[in-house]
N, C-alpha and C positions, 0 to 999 in steps of 0.2 A: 259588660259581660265578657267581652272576648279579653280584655285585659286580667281575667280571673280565670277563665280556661284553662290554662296551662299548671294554676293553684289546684285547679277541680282535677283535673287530672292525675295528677302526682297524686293528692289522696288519695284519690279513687284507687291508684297503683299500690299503695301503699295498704290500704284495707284488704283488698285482694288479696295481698304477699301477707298480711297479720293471719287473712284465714287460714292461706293455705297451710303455716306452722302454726296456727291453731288447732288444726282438725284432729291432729294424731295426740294431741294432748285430750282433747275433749274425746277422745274415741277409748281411750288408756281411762281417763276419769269413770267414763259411763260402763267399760266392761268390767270396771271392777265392782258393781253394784248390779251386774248381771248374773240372775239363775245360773248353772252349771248350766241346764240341760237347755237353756235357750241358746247355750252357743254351737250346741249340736244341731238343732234341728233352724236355729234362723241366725249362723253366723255372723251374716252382711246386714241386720238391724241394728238398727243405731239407739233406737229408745229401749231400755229395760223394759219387759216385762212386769217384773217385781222388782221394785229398789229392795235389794240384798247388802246391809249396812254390814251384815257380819260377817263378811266376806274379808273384812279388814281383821277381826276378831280370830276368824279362822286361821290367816297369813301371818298375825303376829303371835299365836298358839302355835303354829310348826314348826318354827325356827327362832332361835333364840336372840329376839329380837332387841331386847334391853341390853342384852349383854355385848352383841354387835353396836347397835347406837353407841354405848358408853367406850365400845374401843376408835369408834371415826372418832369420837367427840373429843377423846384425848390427842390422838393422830392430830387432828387437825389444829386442834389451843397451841402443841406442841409447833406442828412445823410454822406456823403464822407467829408464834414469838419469834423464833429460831430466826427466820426468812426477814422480820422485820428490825430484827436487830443484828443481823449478820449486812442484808444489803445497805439499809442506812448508814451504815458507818462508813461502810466502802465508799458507796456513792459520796458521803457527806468529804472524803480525802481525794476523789476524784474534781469535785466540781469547786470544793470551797479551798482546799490546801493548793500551794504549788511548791514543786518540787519535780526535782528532773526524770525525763521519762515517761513523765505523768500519760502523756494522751498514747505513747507507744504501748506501755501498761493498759491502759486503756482498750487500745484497740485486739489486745491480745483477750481482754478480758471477753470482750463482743464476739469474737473469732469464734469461742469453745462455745456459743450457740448453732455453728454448725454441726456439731458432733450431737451423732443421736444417741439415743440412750444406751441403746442395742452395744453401742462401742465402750462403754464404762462402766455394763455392767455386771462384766467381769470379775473386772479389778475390784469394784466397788465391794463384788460380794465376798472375794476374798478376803480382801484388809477388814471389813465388819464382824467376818468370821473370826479372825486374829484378833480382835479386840473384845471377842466374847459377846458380842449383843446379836448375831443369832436366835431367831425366836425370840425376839423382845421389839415390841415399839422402837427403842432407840435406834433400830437399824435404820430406820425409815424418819425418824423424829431430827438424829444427830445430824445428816448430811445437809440441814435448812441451816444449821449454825455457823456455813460454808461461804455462804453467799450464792447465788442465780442470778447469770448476765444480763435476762432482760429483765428483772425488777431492780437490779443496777443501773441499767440503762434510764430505767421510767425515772428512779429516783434521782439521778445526778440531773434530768433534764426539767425537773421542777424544780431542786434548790437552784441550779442555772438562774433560775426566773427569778428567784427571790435578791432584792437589792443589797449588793456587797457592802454599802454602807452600813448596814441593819449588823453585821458581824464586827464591821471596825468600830464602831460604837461601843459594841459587848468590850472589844479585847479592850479600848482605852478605860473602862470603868476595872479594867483585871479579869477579865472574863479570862479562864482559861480555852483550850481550844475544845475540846469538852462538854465543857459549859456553854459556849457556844451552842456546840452540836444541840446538847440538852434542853436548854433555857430559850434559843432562837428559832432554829432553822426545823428542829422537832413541830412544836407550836403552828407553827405557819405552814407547815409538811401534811397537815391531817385530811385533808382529799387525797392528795396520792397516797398519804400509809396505808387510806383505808381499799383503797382500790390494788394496791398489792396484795394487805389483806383481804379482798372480798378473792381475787385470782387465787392466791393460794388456797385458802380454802377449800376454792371449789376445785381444786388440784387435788388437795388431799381428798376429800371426800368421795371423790371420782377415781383414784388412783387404784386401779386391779394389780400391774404388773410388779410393783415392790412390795405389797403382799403375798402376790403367789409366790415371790422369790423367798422371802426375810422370812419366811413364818410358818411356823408349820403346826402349833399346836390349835387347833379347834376354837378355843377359849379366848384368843386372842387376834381372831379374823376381826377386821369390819365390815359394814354394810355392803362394801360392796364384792367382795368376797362372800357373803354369806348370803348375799343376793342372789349370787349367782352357784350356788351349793342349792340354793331355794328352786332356782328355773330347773338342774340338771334332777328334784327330786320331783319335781310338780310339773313335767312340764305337758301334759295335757288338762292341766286344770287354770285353763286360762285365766279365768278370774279372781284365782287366786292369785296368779304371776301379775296382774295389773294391780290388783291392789297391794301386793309388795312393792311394785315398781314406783304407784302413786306413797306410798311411806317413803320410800327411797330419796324422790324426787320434792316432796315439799318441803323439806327445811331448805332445800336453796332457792328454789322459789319464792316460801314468805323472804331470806333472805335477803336474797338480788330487790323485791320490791323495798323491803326496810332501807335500803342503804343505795336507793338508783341516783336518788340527787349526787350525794358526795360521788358515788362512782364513776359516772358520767362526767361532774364536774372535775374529778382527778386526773381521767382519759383525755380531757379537753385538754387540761393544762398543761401536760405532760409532756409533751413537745413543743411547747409556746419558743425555748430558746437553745440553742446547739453550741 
């Protein structure tokens, strides 16, 4: 028994810490199927009164919630191609090619994750502007086709892991280098693509500040922009504001559950070799 104590414990600490980031979730779920007028007079209750289903019904009636949806939906297919074909190639010249300068290049490339947003987003919105995508998705879609240091980073540190015989093989059959990329190190890449995929995503989808900046027509906000158009027009009608919040929040939820194995297992591998 005392050799299992210290097992019992850790759980034990562990279900504790689940509830406590449980509760605000489960508190967000149940007031969105709370009466209006039970938040007036019994705030701090936690069981509905009346399961109120149309409280969802209501919240996707006030705002135009399809038409949102369909602009995260593009935003995001957009920057997660973009992201996963812009860092992969980098990374795959970073960790599989050699040539001089390589890890200096490198290390400059890691550097510009100290620079916060705040500092290029200047620049960024000027040159966007120059190039006419202002008020279009592309302002926010094109800069993924750039590459980002630390899904550079995540990715050069799992082809790392993958055995450099597996590429001399390809090129003596005439693999090009390419091909390589394509035919090998792609293949055997699909935890981490999907785990940069599963991050970006929920970048985009989450993302307020390059649409308050890039966008200005109504028609072309997403979720979370029009989410927050939804609190500044309802915002003493609580349960409407949670059952937007719960629309908001469950596609990355069923998500993250659909995709926790490969994610997890991307995470792990992903710094296996340096």
């Amino acid at each position: 028994m005392s050799r299992n104590k210290p097992h019992i414990l850790a759980h034990a600490a562990l279900v504790a810490l689940a509830v406590v980031f449980a509760t605000p979730l489960l508190w967000m779920l149940l007031t969105a199927v709370k009466p209006g007028d039970q938040l007036n007079q019994q705030l701090y209750r936690l069981w509905p009164d009346a399961w109120r289903w149309d409280n969802y019904a209501r919240a996707v009636s006030a705002m135009p919630y399809l038409l949102h949806l369909g602009n995260s939906l593009l935003l995001c297919i957009g920057s997660v191609t973009g992201t996963l074909l812009s860092c992969s190639l980098v990374a795959y010249g970073f960790s599989r090619l050699r040539w001089p300068g390589r890890d200096l290049v490198f290390g400059l490339v890691i550097a510009t994750m100290l620079l916060p947003w705040h500092a290029t987003m200047i620049p960024r919105f000027l040159l966007l502007r120059e190039l006419g995508l202002y008020n279009t998705l592309w302002a926010l879609i094109l800069p993924t086709f750039f590459g980002e240091a630390f899904y550079i980073f995540l990715l050069r540190q799992f082809f790392l892991s993958i055995p450099a015989e597996l590429s001399e093989a390809a090129r003596l059959d005439g693999c090009s280098e390419l091909g390589v990329y394509w035919r090998i190190i792609l293949p055997l890449s699909k935890p981490a693509l999907a785990t940069v995929a599963l991050l970006q995503f929920v970048a985009a989808w989450n993302d307020y500040g390059g649409p308050l900046l890039y966008l200005s027509d109504p028609d072309k906000f997403p979720l979370s922009y029009g989410l927050e158009q939804f609190v500044s027009a309802h915002s003493t009608q609580a349960n409407l504001l949670m059952a937007a919040s719960v629309l908001f929040t469950l596609p990355m939820v069923v998500l993250f559950f659909l995709t926790q194995k490969t994610f997890l297992r991307g995470i792990a591998t992903g710094g296996v070799k340096g």
